[in-house]
C-alpha positions as protocol buffer text, in pm:
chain_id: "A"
residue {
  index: 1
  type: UNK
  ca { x: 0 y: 0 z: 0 }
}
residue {
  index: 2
  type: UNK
  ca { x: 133 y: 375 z: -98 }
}
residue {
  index: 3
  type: UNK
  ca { x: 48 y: 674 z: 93 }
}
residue {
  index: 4
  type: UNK
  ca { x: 89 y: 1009 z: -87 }
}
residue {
  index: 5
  type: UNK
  ca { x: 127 y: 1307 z: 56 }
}
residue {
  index: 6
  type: UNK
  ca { x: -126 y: 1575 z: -91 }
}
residue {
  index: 7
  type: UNK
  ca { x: 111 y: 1857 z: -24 }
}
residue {
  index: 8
  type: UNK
  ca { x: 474 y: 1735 z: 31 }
}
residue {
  index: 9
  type: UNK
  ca { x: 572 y: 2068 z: 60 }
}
residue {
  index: 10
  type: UNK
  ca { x: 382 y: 2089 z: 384 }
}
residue {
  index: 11
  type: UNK
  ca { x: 528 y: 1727 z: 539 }
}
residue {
  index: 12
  type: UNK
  ca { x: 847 y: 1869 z: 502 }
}
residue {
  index: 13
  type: UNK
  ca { x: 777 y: 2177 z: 670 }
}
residue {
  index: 14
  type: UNK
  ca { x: 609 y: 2019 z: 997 }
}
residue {
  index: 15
  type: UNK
  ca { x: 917 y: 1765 z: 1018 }
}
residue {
  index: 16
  type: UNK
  ca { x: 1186 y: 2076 z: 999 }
}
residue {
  index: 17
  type: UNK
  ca { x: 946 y: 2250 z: 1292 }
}
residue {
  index: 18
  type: UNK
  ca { x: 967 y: 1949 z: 1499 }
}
residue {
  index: 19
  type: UNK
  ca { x: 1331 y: 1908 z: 1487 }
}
residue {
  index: 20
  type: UNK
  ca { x: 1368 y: 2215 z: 1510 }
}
residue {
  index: 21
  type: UNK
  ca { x: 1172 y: 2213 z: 1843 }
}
residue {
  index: 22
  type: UNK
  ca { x: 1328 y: 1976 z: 1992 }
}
residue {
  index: 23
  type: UNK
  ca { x: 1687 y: 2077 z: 1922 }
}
residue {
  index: 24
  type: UNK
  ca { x: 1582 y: 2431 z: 2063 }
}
residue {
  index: 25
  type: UNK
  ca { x: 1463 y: 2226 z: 2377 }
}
residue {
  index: 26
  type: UNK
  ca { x: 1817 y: 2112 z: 2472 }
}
residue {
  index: 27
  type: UNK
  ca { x: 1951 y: 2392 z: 2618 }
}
residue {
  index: 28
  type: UNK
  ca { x: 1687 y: 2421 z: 2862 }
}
residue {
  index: 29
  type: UNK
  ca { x: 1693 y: 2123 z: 2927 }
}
residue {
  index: 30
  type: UNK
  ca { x: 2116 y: 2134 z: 3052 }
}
residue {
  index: 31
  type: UNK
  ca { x: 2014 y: 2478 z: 3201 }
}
residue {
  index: 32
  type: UNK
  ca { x: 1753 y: 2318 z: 3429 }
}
residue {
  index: 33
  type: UNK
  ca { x: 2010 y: 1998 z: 3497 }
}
residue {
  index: 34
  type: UNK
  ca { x: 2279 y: 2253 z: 3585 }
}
residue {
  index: 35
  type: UNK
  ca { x: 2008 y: 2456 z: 3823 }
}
residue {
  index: 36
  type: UNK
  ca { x: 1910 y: 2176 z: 4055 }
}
residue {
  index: 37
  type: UNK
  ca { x: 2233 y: 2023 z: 4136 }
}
residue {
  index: 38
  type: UNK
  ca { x: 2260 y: 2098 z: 4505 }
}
residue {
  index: 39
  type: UNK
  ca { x: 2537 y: 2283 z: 4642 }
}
residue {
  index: 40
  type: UNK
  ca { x: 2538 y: 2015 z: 4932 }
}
residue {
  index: 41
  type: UNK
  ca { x: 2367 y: 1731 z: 5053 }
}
residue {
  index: 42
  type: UNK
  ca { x: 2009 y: 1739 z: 4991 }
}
residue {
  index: 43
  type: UNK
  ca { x: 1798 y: 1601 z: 5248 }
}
residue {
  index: 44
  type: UNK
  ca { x: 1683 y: 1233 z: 5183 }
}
residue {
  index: 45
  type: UNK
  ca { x: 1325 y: 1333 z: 5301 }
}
residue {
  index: 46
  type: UNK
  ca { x: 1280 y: 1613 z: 5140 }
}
residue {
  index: 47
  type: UNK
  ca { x: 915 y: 1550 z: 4971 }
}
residue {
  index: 48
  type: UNK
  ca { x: 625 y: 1765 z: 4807 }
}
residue {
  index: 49
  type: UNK
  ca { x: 304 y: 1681 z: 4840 }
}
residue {
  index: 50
  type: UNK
  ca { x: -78 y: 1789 z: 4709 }
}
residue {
  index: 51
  type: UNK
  ca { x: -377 y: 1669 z: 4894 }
}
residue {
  index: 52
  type: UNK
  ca { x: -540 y: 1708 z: 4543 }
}
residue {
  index: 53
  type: UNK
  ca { x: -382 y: 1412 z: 4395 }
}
residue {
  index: 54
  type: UNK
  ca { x: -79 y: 1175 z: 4450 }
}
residue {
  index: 55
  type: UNK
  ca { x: 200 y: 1106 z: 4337 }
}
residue {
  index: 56
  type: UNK
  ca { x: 132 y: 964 z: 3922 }
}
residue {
  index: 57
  type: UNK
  ca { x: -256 y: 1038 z: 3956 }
}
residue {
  index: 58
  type: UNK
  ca { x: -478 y: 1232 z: 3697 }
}
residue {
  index: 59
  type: UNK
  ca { x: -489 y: 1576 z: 3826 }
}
residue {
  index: 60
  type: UNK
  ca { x: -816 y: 1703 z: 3934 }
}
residue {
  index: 61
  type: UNK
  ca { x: -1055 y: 1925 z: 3696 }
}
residue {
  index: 62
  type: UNK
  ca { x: -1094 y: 2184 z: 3902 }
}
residue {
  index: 63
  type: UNK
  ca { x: -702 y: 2256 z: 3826 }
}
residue {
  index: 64
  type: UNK
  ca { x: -708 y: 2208 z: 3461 }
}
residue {
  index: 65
  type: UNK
  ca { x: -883 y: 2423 z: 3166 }
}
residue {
  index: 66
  type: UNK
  ca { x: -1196 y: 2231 z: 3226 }
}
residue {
  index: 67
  type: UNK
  ca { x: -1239 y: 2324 z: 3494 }
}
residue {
  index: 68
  type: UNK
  ca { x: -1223 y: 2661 z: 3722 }
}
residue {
  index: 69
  type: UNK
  ca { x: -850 y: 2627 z: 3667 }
}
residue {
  index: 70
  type: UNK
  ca { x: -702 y: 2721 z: 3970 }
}
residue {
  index: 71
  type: UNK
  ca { x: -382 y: 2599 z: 4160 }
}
residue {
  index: 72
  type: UNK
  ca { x: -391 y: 2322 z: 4393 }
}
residue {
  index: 73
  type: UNK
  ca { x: -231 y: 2275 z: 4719 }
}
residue {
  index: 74
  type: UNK
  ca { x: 77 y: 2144 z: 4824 }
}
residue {
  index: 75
  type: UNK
  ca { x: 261 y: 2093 z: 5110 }
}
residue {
  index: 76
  type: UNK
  ca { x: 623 y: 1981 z: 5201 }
}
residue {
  index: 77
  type: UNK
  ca { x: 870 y: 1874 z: 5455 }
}
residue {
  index: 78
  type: UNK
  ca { x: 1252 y: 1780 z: 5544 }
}
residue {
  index: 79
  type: UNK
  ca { x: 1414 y: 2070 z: 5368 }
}
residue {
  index: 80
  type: UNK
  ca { x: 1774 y: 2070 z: 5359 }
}
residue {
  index: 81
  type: UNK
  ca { x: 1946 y: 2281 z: 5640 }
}
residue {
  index: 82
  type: UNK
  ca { x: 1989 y: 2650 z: 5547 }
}
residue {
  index: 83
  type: UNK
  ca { x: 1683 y: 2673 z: 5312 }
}
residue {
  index: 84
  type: UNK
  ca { x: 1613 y: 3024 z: 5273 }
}
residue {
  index: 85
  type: UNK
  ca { x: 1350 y: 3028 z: 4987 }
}
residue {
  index: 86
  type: UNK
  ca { x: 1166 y: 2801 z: 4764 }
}
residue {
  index: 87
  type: UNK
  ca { x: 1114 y: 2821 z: 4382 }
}
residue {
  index: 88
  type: UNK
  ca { x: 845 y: 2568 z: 4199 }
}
residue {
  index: 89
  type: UNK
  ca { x: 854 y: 2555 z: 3782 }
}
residue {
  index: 90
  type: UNK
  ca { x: 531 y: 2315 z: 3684 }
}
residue {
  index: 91
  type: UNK
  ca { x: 546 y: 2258 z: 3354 }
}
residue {
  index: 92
  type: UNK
  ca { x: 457 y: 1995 z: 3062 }
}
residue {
  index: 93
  type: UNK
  ca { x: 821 y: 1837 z: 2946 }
}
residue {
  index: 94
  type: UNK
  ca { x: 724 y: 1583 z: 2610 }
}
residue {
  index: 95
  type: UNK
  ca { x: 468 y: 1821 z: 2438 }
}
residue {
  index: 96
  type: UNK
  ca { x: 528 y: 1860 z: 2034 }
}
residue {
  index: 97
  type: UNK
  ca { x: 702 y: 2182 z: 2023 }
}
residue {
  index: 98
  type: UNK
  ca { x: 927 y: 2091 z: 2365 }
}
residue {
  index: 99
  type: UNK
  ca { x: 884 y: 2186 z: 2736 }
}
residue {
  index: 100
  type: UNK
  ca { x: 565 y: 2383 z: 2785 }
}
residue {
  index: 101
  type: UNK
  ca { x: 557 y: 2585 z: 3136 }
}
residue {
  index: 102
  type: UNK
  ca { x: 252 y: 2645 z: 3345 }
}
residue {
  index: 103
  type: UNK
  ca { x: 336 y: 2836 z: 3609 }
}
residue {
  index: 104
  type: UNK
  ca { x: 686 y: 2971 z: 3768 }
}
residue {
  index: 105
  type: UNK
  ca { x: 635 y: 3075 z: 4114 }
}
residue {
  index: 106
  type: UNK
  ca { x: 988 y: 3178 z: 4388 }
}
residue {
  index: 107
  type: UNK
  ca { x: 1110 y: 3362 z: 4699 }
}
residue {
  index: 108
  type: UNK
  ca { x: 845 y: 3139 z: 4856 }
}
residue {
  index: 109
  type: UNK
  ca { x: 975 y: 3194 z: 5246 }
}
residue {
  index: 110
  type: UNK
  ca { x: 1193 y: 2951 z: 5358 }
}
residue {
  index: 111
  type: UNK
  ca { x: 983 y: 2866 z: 5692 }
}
residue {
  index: 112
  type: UNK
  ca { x: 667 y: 2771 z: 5460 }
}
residue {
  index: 113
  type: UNK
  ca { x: 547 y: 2470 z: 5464 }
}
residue {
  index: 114
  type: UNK
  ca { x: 358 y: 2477 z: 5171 }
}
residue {
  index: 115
  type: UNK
  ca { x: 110 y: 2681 z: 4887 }
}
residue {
  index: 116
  type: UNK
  ca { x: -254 y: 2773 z: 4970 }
}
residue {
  index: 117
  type: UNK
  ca { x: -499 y: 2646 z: 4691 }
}
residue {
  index: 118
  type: UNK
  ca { x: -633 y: 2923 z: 4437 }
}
residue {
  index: 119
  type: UNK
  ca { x: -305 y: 3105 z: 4434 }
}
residue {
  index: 120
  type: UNK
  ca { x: -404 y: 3499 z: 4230 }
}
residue {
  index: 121
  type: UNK
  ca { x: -269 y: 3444 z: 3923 }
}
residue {
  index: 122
  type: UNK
  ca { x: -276 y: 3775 z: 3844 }
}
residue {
  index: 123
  type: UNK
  ca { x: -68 y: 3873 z: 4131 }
}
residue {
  index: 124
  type: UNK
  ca { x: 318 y: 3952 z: 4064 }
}
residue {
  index: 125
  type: UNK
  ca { x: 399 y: 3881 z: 4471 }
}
residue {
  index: 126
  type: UNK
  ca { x: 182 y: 3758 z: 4746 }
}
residue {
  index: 127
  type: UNK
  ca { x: 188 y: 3950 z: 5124 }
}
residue {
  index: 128
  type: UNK
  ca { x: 463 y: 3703 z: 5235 }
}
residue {
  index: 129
  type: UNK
  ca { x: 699 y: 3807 z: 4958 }
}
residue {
  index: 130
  type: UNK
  ca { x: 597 y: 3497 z: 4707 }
}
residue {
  index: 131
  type: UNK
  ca { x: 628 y: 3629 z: 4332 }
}
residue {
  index: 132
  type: UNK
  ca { x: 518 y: 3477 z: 4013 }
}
residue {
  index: 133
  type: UNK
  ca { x: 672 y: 3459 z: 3711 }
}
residue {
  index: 134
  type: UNK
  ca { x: 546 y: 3446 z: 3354 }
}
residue {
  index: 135
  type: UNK
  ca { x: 471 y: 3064 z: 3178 }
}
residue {
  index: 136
  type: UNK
  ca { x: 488 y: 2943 z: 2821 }
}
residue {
  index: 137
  type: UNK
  ca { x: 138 y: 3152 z: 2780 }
}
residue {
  index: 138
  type: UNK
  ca { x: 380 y: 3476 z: 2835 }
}
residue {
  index: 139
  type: UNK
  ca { x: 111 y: 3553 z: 3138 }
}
residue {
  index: 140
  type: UNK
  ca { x: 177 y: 3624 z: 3555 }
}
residue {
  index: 141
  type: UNK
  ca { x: 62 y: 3284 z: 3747 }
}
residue {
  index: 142
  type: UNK
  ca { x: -57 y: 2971 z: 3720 }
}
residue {
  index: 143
  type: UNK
  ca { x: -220 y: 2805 z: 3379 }
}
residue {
  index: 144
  type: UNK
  ca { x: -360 y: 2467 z: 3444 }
}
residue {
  index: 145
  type: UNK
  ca { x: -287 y: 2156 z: 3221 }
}
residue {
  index: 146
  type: UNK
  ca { x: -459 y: 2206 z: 2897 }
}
residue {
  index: 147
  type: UNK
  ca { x: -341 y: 1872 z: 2674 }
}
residue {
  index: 148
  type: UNK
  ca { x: -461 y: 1901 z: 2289 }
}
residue {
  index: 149
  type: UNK
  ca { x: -368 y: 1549 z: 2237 }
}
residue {
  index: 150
  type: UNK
  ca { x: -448 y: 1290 z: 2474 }
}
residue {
  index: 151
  type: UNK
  ca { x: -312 y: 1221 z: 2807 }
}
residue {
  index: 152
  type: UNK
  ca { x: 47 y: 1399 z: 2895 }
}
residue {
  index: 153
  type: UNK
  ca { x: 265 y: 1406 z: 3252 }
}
residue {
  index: 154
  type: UNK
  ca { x: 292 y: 1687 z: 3465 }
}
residue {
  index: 155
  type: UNK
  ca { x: 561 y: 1789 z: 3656 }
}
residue {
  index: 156
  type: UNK
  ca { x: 566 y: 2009 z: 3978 }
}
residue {
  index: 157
  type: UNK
  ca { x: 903 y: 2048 z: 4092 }
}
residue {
  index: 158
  type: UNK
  ca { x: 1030 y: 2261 z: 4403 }
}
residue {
  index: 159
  type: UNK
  ca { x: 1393 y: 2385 z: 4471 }
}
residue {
  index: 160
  type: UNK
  ca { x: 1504 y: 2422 z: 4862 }
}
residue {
  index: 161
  type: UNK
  ca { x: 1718 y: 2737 z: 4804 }
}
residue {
  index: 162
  type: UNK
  ca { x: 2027 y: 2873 z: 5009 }
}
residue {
  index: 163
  type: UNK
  ca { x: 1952 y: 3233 z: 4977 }
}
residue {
  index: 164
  type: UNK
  ca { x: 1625 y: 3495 z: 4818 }
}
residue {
  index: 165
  type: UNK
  ca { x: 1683 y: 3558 z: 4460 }
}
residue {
  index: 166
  type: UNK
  ca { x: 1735 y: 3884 z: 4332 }
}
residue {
  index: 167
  type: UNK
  ca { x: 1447 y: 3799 z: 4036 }
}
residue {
  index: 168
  type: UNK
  ca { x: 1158 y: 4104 z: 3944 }
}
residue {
  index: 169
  type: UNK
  ca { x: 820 y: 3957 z: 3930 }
}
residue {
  index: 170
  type: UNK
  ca { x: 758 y: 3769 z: 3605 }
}
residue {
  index: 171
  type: UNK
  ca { x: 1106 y: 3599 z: 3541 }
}
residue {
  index: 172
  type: UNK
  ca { x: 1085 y: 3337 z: 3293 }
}
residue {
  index: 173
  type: UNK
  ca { x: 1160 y: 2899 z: 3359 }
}
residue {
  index: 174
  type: UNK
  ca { x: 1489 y: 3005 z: 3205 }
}
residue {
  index: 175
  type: UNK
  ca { x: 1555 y: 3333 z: 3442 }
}
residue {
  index: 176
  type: UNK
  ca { x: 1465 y: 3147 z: 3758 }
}
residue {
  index: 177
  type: UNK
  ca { x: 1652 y: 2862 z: 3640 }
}
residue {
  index: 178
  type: UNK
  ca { x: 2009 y: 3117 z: 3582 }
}
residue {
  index: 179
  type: UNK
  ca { x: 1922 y: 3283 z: 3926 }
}
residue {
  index: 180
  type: UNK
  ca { x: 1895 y: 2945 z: 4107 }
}
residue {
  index: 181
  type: UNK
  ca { x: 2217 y: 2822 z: 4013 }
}
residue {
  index: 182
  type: UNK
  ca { x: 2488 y: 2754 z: 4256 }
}
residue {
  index: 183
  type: UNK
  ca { x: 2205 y: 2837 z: 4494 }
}
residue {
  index: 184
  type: UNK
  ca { x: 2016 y: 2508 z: 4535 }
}
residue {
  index: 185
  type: UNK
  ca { x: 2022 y: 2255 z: 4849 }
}
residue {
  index: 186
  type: UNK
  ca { x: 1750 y: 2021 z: 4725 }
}
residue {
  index: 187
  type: UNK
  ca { x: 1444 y: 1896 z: 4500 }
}
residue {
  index: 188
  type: UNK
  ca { x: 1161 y: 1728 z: 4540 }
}
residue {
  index: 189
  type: UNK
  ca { x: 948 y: 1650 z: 4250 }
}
residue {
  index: 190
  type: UNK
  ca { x: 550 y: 1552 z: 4220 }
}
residue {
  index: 191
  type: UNK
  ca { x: 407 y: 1366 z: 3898 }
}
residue {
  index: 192
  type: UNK
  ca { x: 81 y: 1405 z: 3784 }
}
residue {
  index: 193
  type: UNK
  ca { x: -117 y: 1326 z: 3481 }
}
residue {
  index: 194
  type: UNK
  ca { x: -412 y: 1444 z: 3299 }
}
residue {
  index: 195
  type: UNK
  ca { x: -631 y: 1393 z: 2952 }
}
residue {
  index: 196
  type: UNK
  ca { x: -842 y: 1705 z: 2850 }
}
residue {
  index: 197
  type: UNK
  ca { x: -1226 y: 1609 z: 2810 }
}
residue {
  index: 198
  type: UNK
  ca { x: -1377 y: 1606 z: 2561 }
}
């Protein structure tokens, strides 16, 4: 059996974009490897939780585009000594054009234990000094997952840092990432997974 191609012209065109996507992915990719190696010993227990869903579960609705798409909560414990802030990038690493961010959010305190649900997203920094940072969307705050095709992975990863980082409200992954480096003590990540209704 022979499949043809009505416009070939068009083929080629979608398989340069894809290479080209992923190519353009690698360097974020080394930038984020180079931002969470610890500058000591991360603590063994150092975990992040969400009483919304555990770890590998389909997110809940209510935190996604069908639903009222707001942020869930989560809670942590057994920093590393000498945490001073947190940072937490959740973002959507195998889509087809590369890593797709949903929300950036640092200078979380370092004696919080976790994030309130329904975090503003349209607020650049919270009363305790929390500040969001722009995703993939090019907006302030959180944007839930939003798959176009079929289920994809979610992660939500937090960085125990050893210091407050001198970032303006609505830093990019990649700016936090820069700031961060030389400057993380641990990381905790939580999976979760979700498939858009229909």
């Amino acid at each position: 059996m022979t499949v043809r191609f009505a416009n070939p012209h068009l083929v080629f065109a979608f398989i340069a974009f894809s290479i080209f996507a992923l190519v353009s992915s690698l360097p974020a990719v080394a930038e984020e490897e180079a931002a969470s190696q610890p500058t000591s010993q991360p603590a063994s227990k150092f975990k992040i939780e969400s009483p919304a869903f555990k770890e590998g579960e389909s997110i809940p609705s209510v935190h996604t585009c069908d639903g009222k798409d707001i942020s869930p909560k989560f809670t942590w414990e057994g920093a590393p000594e000498g945490t001073q802030s947190y940072a937490l990038i959740f973002d959507d690493p195998k889509t087809q054009i590369g890593v797709w961010v949903h929300w950036v959010i640092y200078n979380i305190p370092g004696d919080a234990k976790g994030l309130p649900e329904a975090i503003d997203r349209d607020k650049e920094v919270l009363k305790n000094g929390t500040t969001q940072g722009k995703s993939s969307w090019r907006k302030i705050g959180f944007r839930g997952s939003c798959p176009p095709d079929g289920e994809h992975e979610y992660h939500f990863k937090l960085y125990a840092l050893d210091s407050k980082l001198d970032l303006a409200p609505g830093a990019t992954k990649k700016e936090l990432l820069k700031g961060m480096e030389g400057h993380t003590l641990g990381k905790t990540v939580l999976t979760g997974r979700y498939e858009k209704q229909k």
